[in-house]
KEKE-3310 file (N, C-alpha, C; in steps of 0.2 Angstrom, whole numbers, plus 5000, padded with zeros to 4 digits):
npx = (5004:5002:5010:4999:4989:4988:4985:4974:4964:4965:4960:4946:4943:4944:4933:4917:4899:4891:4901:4906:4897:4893:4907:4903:4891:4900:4907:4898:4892:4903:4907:4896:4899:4908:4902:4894:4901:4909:4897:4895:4906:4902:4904:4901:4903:4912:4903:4893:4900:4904:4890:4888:4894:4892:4877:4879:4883:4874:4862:4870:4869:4853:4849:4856:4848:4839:4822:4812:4818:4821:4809:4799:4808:4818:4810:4809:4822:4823:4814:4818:4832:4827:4820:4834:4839:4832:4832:4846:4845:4840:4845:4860:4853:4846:4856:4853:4859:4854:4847:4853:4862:4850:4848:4862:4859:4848:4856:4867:4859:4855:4868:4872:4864:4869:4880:4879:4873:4884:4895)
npy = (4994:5011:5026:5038:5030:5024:5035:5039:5029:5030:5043:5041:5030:5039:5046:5052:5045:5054:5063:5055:5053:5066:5067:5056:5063:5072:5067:5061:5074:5080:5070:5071:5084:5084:5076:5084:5091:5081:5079:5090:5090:5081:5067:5053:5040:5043:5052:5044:5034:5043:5047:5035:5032:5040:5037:5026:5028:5037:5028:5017:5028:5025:5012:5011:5015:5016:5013:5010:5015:5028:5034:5047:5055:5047:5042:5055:5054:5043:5045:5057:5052:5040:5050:5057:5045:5041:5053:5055:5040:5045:5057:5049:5044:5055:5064:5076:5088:5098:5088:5082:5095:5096:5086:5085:5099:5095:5087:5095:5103:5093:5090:5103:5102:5091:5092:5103:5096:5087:5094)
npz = (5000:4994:5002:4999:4998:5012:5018:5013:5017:5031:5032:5030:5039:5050:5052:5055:5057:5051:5045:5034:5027:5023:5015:5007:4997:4992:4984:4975:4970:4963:4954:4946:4940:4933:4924:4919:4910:4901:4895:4889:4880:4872:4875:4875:4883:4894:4901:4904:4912:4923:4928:4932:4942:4952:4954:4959:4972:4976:4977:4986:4998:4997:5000:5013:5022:5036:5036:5046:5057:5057:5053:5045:5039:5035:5023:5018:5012:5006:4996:4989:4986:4976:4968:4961:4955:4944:4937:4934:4928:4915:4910:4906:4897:4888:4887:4896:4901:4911:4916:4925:4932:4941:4948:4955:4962:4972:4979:4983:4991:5001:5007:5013:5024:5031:5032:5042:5052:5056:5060)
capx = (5000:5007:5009:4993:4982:4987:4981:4962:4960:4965:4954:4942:4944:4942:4929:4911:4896:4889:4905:4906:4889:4897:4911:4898:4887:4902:4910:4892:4891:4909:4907:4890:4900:4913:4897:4891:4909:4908:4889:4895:4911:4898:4908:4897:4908:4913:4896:4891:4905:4903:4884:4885:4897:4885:4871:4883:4885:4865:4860:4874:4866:4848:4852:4856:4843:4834:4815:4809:4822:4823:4802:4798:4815:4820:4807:4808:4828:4821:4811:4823:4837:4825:4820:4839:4841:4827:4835:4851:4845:4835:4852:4861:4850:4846:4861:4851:4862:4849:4843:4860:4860:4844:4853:4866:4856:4848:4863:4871:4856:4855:4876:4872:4860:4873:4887:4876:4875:4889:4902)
capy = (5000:5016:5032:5043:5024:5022:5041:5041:5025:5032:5049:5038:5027:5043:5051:5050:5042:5060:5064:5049:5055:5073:5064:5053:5067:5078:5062:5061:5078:5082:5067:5075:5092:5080:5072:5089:5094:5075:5080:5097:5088:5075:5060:5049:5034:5047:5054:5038:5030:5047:5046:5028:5032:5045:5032:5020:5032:5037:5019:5015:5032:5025:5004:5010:5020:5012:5018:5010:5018:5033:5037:5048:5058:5042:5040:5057:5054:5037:5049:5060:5047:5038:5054:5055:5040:5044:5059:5052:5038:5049:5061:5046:5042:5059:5067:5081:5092:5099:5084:5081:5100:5095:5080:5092:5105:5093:5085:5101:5103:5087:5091:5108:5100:5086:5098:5108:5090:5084:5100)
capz = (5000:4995:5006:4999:4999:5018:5020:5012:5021:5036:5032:5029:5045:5057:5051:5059:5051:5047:5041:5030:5022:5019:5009:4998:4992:4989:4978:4968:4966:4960:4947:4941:4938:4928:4920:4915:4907:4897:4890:4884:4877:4868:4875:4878:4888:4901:4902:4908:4916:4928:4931:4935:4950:4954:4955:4965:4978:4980:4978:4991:5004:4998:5004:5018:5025:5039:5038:5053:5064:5054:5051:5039:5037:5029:5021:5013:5010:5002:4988:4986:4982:4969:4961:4960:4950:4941:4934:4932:4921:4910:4908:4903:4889:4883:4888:4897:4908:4916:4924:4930:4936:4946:4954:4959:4966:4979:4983:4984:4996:5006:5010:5016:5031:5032:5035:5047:5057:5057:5062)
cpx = (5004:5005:5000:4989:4981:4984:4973:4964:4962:4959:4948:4938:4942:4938:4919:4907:4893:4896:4908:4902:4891:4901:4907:4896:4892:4907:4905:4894:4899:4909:4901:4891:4904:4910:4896:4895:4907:4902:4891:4901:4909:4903:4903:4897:4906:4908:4894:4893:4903:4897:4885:4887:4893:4881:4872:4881:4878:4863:4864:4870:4859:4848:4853:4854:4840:4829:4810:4811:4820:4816:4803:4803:4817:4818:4807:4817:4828:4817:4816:4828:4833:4824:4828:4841:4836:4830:4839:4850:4844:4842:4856:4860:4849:4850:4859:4857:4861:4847:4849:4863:4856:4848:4857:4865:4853:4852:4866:4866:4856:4864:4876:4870:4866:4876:4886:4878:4880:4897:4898)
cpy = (5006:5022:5035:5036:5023:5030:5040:5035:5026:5039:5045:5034:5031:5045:5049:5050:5049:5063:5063:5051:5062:5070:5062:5059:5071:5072:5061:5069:5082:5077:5068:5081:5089:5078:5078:5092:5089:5078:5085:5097:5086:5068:5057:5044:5038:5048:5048:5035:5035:5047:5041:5027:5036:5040:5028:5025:5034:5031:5015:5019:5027:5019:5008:5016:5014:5014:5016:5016:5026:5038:5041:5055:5052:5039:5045:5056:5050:5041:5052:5056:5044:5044:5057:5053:5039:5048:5058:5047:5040:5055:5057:5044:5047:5065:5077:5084:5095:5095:5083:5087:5099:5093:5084:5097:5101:5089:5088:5101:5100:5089:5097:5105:5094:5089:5100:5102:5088:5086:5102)
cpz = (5000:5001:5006:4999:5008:5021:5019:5013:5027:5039:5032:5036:5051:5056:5053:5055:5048:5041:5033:5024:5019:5013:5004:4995:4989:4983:4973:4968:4963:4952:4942:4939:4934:4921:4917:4911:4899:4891:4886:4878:4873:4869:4879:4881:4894:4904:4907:4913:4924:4931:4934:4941:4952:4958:4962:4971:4981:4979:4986:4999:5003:5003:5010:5024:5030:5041:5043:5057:5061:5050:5046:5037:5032:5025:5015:5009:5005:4994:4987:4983:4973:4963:4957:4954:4946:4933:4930:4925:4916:4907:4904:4897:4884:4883:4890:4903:4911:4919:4927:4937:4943:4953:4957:4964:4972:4983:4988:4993:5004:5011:5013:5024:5034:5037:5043:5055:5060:5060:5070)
residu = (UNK:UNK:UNK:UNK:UNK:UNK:UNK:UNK:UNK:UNK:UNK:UNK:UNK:UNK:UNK:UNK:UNK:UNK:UNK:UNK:UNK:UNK:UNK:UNK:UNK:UNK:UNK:UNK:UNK:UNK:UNK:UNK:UNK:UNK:UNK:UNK:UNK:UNK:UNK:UNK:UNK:UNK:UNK:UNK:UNK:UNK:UNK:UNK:UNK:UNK:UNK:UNK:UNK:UNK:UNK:UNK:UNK:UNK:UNK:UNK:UNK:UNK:UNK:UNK:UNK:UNK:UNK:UNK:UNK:UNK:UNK:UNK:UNK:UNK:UNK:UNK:UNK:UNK:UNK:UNK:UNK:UNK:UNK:UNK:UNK:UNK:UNK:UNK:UNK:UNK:UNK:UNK:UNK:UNK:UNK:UNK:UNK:UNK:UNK:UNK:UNK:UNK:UNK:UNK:UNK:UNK:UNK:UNK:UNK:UNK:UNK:UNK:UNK:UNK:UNK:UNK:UNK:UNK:UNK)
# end
């Protein structure tokens, strides 16, 4: 393992589960601002390749929602991720950077209240 590999898994290893959640959103939304570069470039691999980590990553927050425990907070975090991946697919296919936009903006939003939590 090199030096910077045993760092981000040490950053990674200290940081609290709010913190955690700060890091995801701002890893989707940094590769939807990569994705909205791709679309304007017309490359349509990248395009995809970068949504699809997007995806990962809110599929990854939605799985592990607990909406017993977490009533209807998680329930509304549960709509918001699907309309998410909603978005996302639909940008994929018709290479809208507007929906991508979207997704970015409540992401953007979701990581504000994160932040707020989490510091």
């Amino acid at each position: 393992m090199s030096g910077i590999d045993a760092y981000r898994k040490n950053a990674v290893a200290t940081q609290t589960p709010g913190q955690l959640i700060v890091m995801l959103y701002e890893g989707a939304i940094r590769f939807l601002h990569q994705a909205t570069a791709a679309i304007q470039a017309g490359d349509h691999k990248e395009k995809a390749r970068l949504i699809g980590k997007a995806a990962d990553i809110i599929n990854e927050l939605n799985c592990s929602l607990d909406v017993e425990a977490g009533g209807e907070v998680a329930r509304n975090l549960r709509s918001l991720y699907n309309f998410c991946l909603r978005h996302l697919h639909q940008a994929v296919l018709t290479s809208d950077a507007q929906m991508v936009s979207d997704v970015i903006a409540c992401l953007s939003e979701l990581n504000e209240g994160w932040k707020a939590i989490a510091t």
